[in-house]
C-alpha positions as CSV (number, residue, x, y, z in Angstrom):
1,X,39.2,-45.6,48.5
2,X,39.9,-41.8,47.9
3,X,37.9,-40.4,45.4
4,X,39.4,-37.7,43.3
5,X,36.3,-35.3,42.1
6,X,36.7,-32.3,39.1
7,X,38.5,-32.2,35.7
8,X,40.0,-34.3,33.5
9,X,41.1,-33.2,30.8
10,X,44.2,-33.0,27.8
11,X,47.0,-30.5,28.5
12,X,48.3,-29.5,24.8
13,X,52.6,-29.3,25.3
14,X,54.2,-27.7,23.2
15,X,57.1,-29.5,20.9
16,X,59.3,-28.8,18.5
17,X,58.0,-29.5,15.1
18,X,60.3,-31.3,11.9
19,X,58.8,-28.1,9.9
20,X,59.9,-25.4,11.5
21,X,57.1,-23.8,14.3
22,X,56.7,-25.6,17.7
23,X,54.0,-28.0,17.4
24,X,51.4,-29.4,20.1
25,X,51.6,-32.8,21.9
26,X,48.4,-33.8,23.4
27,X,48.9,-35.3,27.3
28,X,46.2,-36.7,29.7
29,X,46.5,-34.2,32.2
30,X,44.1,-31.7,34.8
31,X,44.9,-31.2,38.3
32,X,42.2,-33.6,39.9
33,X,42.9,-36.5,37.2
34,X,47.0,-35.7,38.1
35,X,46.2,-36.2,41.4
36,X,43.9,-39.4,40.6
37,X,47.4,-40.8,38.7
38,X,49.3,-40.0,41.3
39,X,47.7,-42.1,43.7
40,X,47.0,-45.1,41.8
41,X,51.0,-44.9,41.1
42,X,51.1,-44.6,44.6
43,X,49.2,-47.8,45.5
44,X,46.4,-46.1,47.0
45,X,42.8,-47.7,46.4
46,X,42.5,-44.1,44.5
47,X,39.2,-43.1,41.8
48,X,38.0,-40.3,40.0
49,X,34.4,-38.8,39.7
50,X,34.5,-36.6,36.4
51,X,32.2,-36.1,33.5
52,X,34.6,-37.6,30.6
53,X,33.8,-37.8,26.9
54,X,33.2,-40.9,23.9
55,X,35.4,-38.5,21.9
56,X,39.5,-39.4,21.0
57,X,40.4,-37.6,23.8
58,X,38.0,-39.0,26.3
59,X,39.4,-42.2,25.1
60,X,42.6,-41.2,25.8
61,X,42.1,-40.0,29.4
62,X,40.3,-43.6,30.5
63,X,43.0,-45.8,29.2
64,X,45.6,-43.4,31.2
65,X,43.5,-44.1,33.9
66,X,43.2,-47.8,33.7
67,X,47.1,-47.8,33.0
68,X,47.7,-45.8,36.0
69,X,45.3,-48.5,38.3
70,X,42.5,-45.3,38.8
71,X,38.8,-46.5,38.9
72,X,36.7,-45.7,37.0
73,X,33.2,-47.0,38.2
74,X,31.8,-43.3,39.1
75,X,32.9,-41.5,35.7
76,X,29.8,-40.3,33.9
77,X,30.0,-40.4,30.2
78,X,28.6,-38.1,27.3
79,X,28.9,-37.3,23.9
80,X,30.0,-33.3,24.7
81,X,33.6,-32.4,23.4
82,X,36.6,-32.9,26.1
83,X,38.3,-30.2,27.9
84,X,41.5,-28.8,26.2
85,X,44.4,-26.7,28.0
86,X,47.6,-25.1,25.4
87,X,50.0,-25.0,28.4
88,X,52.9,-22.2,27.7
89,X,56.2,-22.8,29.1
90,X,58.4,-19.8,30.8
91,X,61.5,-20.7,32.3
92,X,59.7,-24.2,33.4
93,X,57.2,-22.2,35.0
94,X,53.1,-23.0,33.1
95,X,50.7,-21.1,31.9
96,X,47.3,-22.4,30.9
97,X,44.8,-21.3,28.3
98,X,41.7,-23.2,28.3
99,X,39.0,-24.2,26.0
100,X,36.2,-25.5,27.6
101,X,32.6,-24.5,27.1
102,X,30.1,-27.0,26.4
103,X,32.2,-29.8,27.7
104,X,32.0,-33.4,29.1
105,X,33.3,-32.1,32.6
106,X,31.9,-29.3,32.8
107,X,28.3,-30.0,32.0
108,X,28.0,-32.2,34.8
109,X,24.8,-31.5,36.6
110,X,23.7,-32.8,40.5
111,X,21.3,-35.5,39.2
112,X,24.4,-37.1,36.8
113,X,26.3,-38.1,40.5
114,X,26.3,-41.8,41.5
115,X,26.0,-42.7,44.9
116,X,29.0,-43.6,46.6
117,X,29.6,-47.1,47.6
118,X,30.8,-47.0,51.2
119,X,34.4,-48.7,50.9
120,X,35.1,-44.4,50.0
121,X,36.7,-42.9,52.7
122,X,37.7,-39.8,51.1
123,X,37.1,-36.9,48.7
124,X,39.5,-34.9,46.7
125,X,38.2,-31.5,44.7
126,X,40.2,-29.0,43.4
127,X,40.8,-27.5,40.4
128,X,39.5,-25.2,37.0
129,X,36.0,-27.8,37.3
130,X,35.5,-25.6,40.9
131,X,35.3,-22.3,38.6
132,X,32.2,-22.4,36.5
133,X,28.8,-24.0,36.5
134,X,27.1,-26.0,36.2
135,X,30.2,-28.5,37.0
136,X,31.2,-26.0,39.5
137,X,28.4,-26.4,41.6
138,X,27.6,-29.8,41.2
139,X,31.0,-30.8,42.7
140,X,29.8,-28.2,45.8
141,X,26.4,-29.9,45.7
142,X,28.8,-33.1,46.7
143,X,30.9,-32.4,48.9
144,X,28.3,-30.8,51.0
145,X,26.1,-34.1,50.4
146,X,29.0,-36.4,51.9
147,X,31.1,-34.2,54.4
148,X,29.3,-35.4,57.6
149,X,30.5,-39.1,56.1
150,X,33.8,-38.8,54.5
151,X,37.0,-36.8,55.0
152,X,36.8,-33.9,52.0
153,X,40.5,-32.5,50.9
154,X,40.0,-29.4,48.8
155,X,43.0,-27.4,46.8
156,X,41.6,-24.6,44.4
157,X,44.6,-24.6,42.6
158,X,43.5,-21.0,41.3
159,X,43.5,-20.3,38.0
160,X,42.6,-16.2,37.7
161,X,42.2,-16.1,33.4
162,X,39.7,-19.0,33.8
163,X,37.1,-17.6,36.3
164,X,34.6,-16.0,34.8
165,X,32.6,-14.7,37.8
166,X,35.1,-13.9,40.5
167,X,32.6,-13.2,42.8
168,X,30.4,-16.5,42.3
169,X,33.5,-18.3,42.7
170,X,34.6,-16.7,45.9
171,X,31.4,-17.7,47.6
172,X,31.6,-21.3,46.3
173,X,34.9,-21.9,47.2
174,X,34.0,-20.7,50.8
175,X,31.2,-23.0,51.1
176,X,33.8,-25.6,50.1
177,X,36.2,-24.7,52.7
178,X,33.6,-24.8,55.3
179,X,33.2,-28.8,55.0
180,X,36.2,-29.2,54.2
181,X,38.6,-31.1,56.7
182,X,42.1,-30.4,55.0
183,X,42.8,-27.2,52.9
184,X,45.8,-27.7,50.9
185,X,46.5,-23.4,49.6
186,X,49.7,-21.9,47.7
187,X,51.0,-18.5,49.0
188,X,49.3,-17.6,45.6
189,X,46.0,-19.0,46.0
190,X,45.5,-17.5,49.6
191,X,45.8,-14.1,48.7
192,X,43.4,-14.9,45.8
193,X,40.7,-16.0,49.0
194,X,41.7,-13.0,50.8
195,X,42.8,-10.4,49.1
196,X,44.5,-7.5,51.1
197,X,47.1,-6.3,53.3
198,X,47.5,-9.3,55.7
199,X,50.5,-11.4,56.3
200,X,49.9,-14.9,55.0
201,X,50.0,-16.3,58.5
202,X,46.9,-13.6,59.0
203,X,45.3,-14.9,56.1
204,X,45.8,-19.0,57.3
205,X,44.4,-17.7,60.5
206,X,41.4,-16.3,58.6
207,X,41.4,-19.9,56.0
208,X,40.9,-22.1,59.6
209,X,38.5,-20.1,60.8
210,X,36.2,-20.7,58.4
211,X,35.7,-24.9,59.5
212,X,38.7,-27.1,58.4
213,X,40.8,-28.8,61.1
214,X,44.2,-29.1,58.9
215,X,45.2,-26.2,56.4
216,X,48.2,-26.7,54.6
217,X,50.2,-23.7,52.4
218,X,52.9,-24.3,49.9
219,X,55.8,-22.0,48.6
220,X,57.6,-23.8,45.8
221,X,60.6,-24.7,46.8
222,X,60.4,-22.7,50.2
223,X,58.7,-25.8,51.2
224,X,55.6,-26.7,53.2
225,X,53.6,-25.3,56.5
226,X,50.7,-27.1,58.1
227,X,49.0,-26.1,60.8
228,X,46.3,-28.3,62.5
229,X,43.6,-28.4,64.8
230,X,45.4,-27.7,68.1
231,X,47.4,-24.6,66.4
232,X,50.5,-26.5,66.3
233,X,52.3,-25.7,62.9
234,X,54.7,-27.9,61.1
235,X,57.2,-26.9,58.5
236,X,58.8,-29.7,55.6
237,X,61.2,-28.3,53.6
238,X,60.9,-28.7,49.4
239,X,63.3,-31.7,48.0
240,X,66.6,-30.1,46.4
241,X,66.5,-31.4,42.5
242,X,66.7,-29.9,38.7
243,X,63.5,-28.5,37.9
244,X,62.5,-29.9,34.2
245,X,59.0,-27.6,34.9
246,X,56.3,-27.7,37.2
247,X,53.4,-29.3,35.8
248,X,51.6,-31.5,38.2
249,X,54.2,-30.6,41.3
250,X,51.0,-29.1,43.3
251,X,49.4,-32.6,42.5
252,X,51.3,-35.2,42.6
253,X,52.0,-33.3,46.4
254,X,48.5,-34.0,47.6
255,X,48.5,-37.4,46.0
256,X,51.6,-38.5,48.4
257,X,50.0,-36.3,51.1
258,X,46.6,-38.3,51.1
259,X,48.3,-41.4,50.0
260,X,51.0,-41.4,53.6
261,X,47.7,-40.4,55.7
262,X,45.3,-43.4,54.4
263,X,48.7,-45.9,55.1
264,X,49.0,-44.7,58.6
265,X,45.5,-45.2,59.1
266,X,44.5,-41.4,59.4
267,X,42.5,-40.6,56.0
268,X,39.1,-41.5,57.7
269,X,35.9,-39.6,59.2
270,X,36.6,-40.8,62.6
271,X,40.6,-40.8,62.6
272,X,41.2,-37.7,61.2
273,X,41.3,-35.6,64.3
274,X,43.1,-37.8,66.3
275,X,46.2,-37.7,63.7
276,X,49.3,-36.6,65.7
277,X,51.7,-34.3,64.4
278,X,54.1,-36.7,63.4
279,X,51.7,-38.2,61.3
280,X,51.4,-35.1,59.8
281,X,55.1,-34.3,59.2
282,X,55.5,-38.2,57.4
283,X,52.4,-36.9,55.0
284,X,53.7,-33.7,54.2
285,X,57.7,-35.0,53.7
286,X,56.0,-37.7,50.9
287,X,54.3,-35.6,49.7
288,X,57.4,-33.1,49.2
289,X,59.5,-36.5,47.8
290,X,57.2,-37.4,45.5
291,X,56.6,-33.7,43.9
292,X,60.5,-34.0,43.8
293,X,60.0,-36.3,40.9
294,X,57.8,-35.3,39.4
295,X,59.3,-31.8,38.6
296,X,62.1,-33.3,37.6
297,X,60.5,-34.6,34.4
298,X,58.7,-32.8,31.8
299,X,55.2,-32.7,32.3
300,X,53.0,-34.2,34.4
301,X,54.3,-37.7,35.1
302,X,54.0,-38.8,38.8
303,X,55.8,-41.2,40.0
304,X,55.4,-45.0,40.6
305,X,55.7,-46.9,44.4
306,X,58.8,-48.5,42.9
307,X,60.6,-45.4,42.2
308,X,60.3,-45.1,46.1
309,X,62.2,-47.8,46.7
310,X,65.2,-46.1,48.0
311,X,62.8,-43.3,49.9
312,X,63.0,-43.9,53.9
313,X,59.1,-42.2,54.0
């Protein structure tokens, strides 16, 4: 099973309203429960750790998650309000404000963590729940518990306006990439981790120096590089199609990403390092497919195995 750790929480689209002013649709959404979707869509054994709320909303997110074939077994429940993101739309391109103190997810603390059955082969983290504590650091508190066990994936998926210590976060997120064994980065989020005057390729050097065997970068639609253990770097190029907007592209990505490696065997502990480069380049071309479709939709709606059908991946 992969196990998708951080945020859920209900993306607020906006719509036009019968009145007059563009109204608000609520939508199950955050980048670690996208991901989560994504794989259950995909057919991967796929589940998500989060703290989720009894509220409407709460309710809403678990039945999107039973509908989409995601366990739930390690969600831990409260009373506290759930996470609420307005997203505003540019030229397809979102922006996020969130509202989120107090929360279900984010009030999660170390003791609130179940331990993991042993059929879980991987970890996913990523996301706003890396930003602020005490959430923030109980997801660190994990993947440090379990990375001598189980591969950890880790995509910050930065989000500048919701960080409230940059500092704090800095260091967490650097603990995180140290026991991390793939590191998933934008062009955007790298220069975040390191700011200054270095070329990107500078700045990956730098990223897989600090501990994880595969880093992977993403430029929209310049595509995808990889470069793994033995320094050999692989380029996918993005899928050609008409962008609806990009909600969930980043996502749905290292859904088909993870999902390709656990078919071909590879999303283990033990096989991991052994995963040859053209194992690599099938992971990162699904993952590119399936991001295809899912930008070509509004929001974030991943796409199902049987939209595949016609894919050669």
């Amino acid at each position: 099973m992969i196990l998708c750790c951080g945020e859920a929480l209900i993306d607020m689209i906006p719509a036009p309203s019968v009145t007059g002013p563009d109204g608000f649709v609520p939508h199950s959404g955050g980048a670690v429960f996208n991901t989560a979707i994504a794989l259950g869509r995909l057919g991967a054994r796929a589940g998500l750790l989060t703290g989720l709320s009894t509220d409407l909303f709460g309710q809403q997110l678990a039945a999107s998650l039973r509908g989409s074939h995601v366990d739930t077994s390690a969600v831990i429940y409260s009373d506290r309000p759930t996470t609420l993101a307005f997203v505003h739309l540019n030229g397809g391109q979102a922006s996020y404000t969130f509202y989120d103190e107090n929360s279900a997810g984010r009030m999660i603390r170390p003791g609130d963590l179940p331990i993991l059955p042993p059929d879980v082969d991987a970890l996913y983290f990523g996301g706003i729940s890396l930003c602020n504590p005490p959430g923030a650091d109980t997801y660190l508190a994990l993947a440090e518990r379990e990375a001598g066990q189980r591969v950890i994936m880790l995509d910050p998926n930065i989000r500048p306006g919701f960080i409230n210590d940059p500092a704090t976060y800095r260091a967490r997120l650097h603990r995180l990439i140290a026991v991390s064994d793939i590191v998933k980065v934008s062009d955007e989020d790298l220069d975040w981790i390191f700011p200054g005057p270095e070329t990107l390729t500078e700045k990956l050097d730098k990223l897989r120096a600090e501990g994880p065997g595969i880093v992977i970068m993403t430029r929209g639609k310049e595509g995808a590089t990889a470069v793994l253990g033995d320094d050999q770097t692989l380029r996918v190029p993005a899928r050609i199609t008409k962008v609806a907007d990009t909600v969930g592209a980043g996502d749905t990505f290292n859904a088909g990403v993870m999902a390709k490696l656990a078919a071909l065997g590879h999303l283990t502990k033990t096989a991991l390092p052994k995963a040859d480069p053209q194992a690599m380049e099938q992971a990162l071309s699904f993952g590119a497919r399936v991001a295809a479709i899912t930008v070509s939709r509004p929001g974030a709606n991943p796409p199902w195995m049987h939209e595949l059908a016609d894919s050669k991946d």
